[in-house]
C-alpha positions in Angstrom: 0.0 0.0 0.0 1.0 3.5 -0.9 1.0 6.2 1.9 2.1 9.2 2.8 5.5 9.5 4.7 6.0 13.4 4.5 4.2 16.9 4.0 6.3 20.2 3.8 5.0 23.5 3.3 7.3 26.5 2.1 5.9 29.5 3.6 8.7 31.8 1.5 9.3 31.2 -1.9 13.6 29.8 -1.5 13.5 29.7 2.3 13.3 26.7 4.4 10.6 24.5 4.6 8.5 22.8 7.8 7.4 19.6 8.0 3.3 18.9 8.9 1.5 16.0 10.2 -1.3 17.2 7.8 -2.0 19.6 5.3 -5.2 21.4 4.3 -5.5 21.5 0.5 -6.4 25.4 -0.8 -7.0 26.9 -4.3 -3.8 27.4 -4.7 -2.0 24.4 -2.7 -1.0 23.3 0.5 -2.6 26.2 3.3 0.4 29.0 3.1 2.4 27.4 1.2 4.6 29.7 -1.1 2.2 32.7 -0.6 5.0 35.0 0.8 7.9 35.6 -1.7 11.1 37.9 -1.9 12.1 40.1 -4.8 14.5 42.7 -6.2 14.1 46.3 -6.3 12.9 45.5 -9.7 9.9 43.6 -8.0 11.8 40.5 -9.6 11.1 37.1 -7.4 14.7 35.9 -5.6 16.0 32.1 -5.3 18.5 30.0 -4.2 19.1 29.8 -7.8 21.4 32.8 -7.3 21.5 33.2 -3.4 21.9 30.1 -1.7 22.2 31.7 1.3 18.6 31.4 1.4 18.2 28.4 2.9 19.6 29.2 5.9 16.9 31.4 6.8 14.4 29.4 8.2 10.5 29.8 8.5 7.9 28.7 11.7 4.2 29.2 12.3 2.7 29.7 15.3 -0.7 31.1 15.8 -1.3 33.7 12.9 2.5 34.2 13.0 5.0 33.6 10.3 8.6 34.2 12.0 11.8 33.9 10.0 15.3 33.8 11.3 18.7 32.6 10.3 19.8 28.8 11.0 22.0 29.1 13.8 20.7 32.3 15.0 17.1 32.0 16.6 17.2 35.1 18.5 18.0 37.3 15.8 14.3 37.1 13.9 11.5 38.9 12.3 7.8 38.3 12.6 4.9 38.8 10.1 0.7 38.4 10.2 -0.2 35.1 8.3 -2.8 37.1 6.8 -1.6 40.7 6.4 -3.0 43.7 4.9 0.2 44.7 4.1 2.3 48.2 3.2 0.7 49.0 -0.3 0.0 46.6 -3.7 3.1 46.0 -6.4 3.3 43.9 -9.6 5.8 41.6 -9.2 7.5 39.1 -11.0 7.6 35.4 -11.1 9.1 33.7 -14.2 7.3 35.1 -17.0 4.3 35.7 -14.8 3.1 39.2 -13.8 1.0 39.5 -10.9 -0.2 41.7 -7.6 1.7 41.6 -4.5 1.0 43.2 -0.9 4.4 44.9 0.4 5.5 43.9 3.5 6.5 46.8 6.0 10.0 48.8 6.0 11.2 46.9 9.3 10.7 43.3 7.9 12.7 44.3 4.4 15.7 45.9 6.0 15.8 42.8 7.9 16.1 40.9 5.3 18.4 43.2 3.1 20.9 42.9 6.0 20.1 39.0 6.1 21.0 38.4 2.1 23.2 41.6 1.6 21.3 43.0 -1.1 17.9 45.5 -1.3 15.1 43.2 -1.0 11.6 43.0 0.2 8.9 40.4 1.1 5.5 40.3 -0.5 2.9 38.4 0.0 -0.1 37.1 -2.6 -3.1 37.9 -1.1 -6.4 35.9 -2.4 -7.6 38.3 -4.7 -4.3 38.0 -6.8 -5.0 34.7 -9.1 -2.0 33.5 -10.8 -2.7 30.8 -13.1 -1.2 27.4 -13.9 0.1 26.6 -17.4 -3.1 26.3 -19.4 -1.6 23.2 -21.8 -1.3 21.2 -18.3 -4.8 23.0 -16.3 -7.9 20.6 -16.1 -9.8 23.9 -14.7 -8.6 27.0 -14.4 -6.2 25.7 -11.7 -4.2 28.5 -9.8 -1.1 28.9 -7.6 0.8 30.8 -5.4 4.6 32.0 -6.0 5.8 28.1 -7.0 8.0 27.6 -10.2 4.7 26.2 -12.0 2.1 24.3 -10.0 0.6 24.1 -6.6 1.8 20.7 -5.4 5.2 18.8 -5.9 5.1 15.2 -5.0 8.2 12.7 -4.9 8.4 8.9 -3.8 10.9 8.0 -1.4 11.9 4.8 -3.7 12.9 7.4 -6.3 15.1 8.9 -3.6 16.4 5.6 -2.6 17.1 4.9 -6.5 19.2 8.4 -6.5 21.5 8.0 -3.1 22.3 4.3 -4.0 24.4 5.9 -6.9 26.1 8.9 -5.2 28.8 8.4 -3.2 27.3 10.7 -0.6 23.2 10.7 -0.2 21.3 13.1 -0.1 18.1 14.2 1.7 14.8 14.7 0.7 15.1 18.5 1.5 17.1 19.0 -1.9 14.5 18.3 -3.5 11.3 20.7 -2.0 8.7 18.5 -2.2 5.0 18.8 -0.5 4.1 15.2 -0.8 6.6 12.1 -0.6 5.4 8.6 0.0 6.5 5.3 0.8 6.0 1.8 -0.4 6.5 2.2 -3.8 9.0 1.6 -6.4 11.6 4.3 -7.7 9.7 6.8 -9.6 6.2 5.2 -9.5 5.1 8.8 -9.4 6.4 9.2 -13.4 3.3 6.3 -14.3 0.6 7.9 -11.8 -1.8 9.6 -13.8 -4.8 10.1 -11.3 -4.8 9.0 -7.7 -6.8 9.8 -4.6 -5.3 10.7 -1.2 -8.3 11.0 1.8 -11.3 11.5 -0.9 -8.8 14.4 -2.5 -8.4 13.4 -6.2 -5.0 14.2 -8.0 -3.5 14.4 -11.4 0.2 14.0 -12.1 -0.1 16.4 -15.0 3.8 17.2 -15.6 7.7 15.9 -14.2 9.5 18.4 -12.5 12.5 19.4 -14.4 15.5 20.3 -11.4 17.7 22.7 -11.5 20.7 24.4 -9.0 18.7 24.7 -5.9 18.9 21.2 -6.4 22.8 20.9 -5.5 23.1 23.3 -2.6 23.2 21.6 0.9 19.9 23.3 2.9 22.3 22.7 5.9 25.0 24.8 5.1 23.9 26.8 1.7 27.5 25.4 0.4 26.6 24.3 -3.4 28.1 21.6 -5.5 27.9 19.4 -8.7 25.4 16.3 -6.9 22.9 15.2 -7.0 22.3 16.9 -10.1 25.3 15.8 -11.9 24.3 12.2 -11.8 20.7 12.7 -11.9 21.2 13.9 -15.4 23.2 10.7 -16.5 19.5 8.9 -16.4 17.0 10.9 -15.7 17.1 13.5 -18.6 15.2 13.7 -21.4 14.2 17.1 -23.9 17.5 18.1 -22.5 16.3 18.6 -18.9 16.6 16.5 -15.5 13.7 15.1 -14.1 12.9 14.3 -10.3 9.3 14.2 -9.1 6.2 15.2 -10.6 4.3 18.2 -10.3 0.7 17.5 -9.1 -2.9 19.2 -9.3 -6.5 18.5 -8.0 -10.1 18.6 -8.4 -11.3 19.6 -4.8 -9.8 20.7 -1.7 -9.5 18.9 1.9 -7.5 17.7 4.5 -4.3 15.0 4.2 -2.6 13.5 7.2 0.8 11.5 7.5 -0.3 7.7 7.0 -3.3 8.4 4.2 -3.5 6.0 1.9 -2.4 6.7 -1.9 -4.8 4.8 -4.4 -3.6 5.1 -7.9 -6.5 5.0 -10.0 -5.1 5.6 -13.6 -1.5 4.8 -14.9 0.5 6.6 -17.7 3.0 5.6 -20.1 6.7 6.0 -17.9 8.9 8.9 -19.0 10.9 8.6 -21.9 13.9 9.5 -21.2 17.7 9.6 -22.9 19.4 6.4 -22.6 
């Protein structure tokens, strides 16, 4: 039987991630999840991609709290209103997505221009602002917060297993940002799962998730290097991209716990991928 091992929610877009005993399902994904993002003075969103140093800042909820601090330095932190009204509406950036952003007050973006050395701020995409998944994958209309591309990211732990049995130091699943792993299955099941349901929730795997650099910098440390995407690309690529995990939408929203039950209902043709 297929369950549910882990959930992880990514309040900040880059920043570090907590782990849940359940998850509530939204419009736009897991509740909170990615709805806070930083960005340039150009109103451009920030990653690891460029800054790795964003994994060492660290993200909790408490109450209808979202507190951020640096890994190693708990004291020093900075503390926003899950639901804010915010300092004032900009347009900002996300890929090649435009769209409308509350602006998070002077204190909290000096903090974290002082945390990351550059001029940045934190915004936050209240529910009003509707960002849209990639119609050619959307079964309806689908929308989500300040992710690469879709609202929900699910890996298998086999696939995992599969990936650390050929580096000569694993890795953990926190390279990787998923929302959803589970366990039981075999290494990427998740590429043949077409629809499945999860506590009366059903879910499509509409697309693989092509990795990139955040991929190969240590969420401990921020200290980048070649793995695991070095070797993930000698058999997992395919259209000239490296695949890990697949990228995951739903029909109707709910509640899923650590320990549900995963029912595949339809399969799909595997990957095709490069020999």
């Amino acid at each position: 039987m297929l369950s549910i091992s882990h959930l992880y929610v990514y309040p900040i877009k880059s920043l570090g991630g907590i782990e849940l005993s359940s998850a509530r399902l939204t419009d736009r994904g897991i509740e909170h999840d990615r709805r806070w993002m930083l960005v340039d003075e150009n109103n451009r969103f920030l990653t690891q991609r460029e800054f790795s140093k964003m994994a060492l800042l660290r993200t909790a909820i408490h109450a209808n709290e979202l507190t951020v601090y640096e890994k190693g330095n708990e004291v020093d932190k900075i503390s926003v209103n899950l639901y804010p009204t915010g300092n004032g509406t900009v347009n900002v950036q996300v890929w090649d997505d435009v769209c409308e952003a509350l602006v998070m007050s002077n204190e909290v973006n000096e903090w974290f221009t002082q945390k990351l050395n550059m001029s940045c701020k934190l915004v936050y995409m209240p529910d009003v602002s509707k960002r849209k998944v990639d119609t050619e994958y959307a079964f309806n209309h689908e929308i989500t917060g300040f992710s690469d591309a879709f609202p929900v990211l699910m890996i298998g732990q086999a696939s995992l297993d599969d990936l650390n049995s050929r580096l000569e130091k694993p890795v953990p699943m926190n390279r990787f940002r998923p929302n959803i792993v589970f366990t039981d299955g075999t290494a990427f099941e998740e590429d043949t799962m077409r629809e499945f349901h999860i506590n009366g929730i059903t879910f499509y795997a509409v697309k693989p998730c092509a990795r990139c650099v955040v991929t190969t910098t240590d969420q401990e440390t921020g200290i980048t290097s070649k793995e695991p995407l070095k070797t993930l690309s000698t058999y997992r690529t395919g259209n000239n991209k490296v695949y890990f995990g697949q990228n995951i939408l739903y029909k109707n929203e709910g509640t899923i716990k650590v320990g549900d039950e995963l029912k595949v209902v339809e399969t799909k043709e595997a990957l095709q991928l490069n020999a």
